[in-house]
Every structure is written in C-alpha cells, then in structure tokens.
N, C-alpha and C positions, 0 to 999 in steps of 0.2 A: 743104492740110492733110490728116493721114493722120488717123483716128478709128478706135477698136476698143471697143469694150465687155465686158470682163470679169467674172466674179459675185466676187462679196467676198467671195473665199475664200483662205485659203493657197494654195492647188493652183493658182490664178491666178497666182502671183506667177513662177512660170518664163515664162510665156507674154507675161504685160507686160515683163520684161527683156527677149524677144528682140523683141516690139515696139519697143521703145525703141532694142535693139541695131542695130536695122535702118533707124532712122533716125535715128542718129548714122553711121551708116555713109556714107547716104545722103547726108548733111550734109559728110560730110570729116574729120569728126573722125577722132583718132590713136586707137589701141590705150588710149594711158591716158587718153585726155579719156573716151575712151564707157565705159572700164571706170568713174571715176566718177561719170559721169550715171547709170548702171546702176543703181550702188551706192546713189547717191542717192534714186532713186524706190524701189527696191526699202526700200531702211530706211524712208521714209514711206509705202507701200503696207502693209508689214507693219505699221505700227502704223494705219493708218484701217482694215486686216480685224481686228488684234485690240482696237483700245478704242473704235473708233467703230462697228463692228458686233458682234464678240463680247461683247464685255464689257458691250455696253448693248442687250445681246439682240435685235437687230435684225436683219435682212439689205439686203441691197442689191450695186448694182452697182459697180463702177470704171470711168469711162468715161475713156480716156486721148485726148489728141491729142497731135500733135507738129505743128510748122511753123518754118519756117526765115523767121524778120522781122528786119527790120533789121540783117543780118549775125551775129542769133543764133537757135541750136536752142534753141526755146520747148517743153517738154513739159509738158501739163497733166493732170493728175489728181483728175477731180471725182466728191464722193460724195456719199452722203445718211445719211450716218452721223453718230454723235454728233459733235460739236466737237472736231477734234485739233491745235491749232496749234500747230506745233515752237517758235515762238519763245517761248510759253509756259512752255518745261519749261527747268530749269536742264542747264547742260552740263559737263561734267567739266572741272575744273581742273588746271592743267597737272601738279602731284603727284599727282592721284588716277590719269593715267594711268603715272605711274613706277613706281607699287607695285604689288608682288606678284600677280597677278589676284585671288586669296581676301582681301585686304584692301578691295579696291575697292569702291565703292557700286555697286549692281546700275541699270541702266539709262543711259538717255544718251548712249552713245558711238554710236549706231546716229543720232543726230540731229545730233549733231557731225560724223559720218561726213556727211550729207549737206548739211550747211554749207557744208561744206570741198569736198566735189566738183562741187562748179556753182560759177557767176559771183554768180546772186541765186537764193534759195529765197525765195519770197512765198507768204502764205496770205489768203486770205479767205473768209468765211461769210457768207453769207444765206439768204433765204426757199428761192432756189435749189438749198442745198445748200452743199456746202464743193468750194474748188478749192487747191491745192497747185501752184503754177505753178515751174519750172526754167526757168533760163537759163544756157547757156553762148554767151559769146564767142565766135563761130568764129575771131578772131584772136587771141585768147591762151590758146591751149594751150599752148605754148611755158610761162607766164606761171605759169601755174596748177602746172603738171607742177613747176616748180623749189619751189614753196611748200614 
C-alpha cells in the first residue's frame, strides 16, 4: 500500500491526481480507466477542501492510500473534515444535463462525474474521521470505457 498525506488545500489537489496517476499506472490501468479514477477523487477532494474544511472553517489534512486487493485499485481518501457524503446530494437528471449550461442547476455534476468513473464510490464516517474509498475493477475497463 502506497500512503501520502496532503494539507486541505486546493493547491493539493494537482499533487493527489498525480499520486493517484501513478498508481493506476502502476496497477495497469488504460489511459481512460486512470483518466477517471483521477477525475473521480479529484471532484471529491475538491468538495472535502471546500465544504468540509473551508466552508466549516476548519483545516486539516488529506491522507490518500492506494492498494491493489482483490484484483481491484482500492484508493482511499480520509479526512477530518465536516461530513461530506456524495450519496447524499442529489445528481442531475438526465434533462438537466441536455439544456443549455445557463439553464442548469448549479452543482452535482462533479459527483455524478465520479459515480460514473469508478467501479464503487463508498463513504463512511466516524470518531476516526471520514474516508471516501474508490474502486476500479482491474478487469473491466473494457466494461466501464463502453458506458
């Protein structure tokens, strides 16, 4: 298992994609499966630095792992920030992405975005803190890529 610790900041968020990038690389994944898992933690990265440390005036760190179990790239994401659980928040419906972008509701798509680019997104919370866990398949990129 790889580990880095990053501060919860914006300015973080290049430096945990190429984390990331480096071990989907390492793992075998395609060009599009890592573009995105990339995608993926980057959209919940950016919302645990902006609502579960900015917004609820806080700081703290990102501490990310990755490991390759069970025939899947596992990346984790644990903070100590307020409560942010994607499954939570509603996601945009398949008309609200066909219209205009200035007609659209503001938010969501960056949570759909990473739905859609892994195998499972799972959250949980405790005493410990909050963890944001990813999983991709290493056998169905093929699978995912056609979606």
């Amino acid at each position: 298992m790889a580990e880095q610790v990053f501060p919860g900041t914006l300015d973080s968020l290049a430096p945990i994609r190429d984390f990331v990038a480096q071990a989907a690389a390492a793992a075998g994944l395609d060009r599009t499966a890592s573009y995105n898992l990339c995608l993926a933690v980057d959209e919940i990265a950016t919302n645990i630095v902006t609502h579960g440390y900015q917004a609820a005036g806080l700081q703290g760190d990102l501490r990310v792992q990755t490991a390759v179990e069970s025939g899947r790239l596992v990346v984790r994401v644990e903070d100590h920030g307020r409560a942010y659980d994607p499954h939570q928040h509603d996601l945009p419906e398949k008309e609200d992405l066909s219209a205009p972008l200035h007609e659209r509701d503001l938010g969501g798509l960056g949570i759909l975005l990473a739905f859609q680019g892994v195998d499972e997104l799972r959250y949980t919370a405790g005493a410990s803190g909050n963890v944001h866990s990813f999983a991709v398949n290493l056998g169905s990129q093929q699978k995912r890529a056609a979606r």
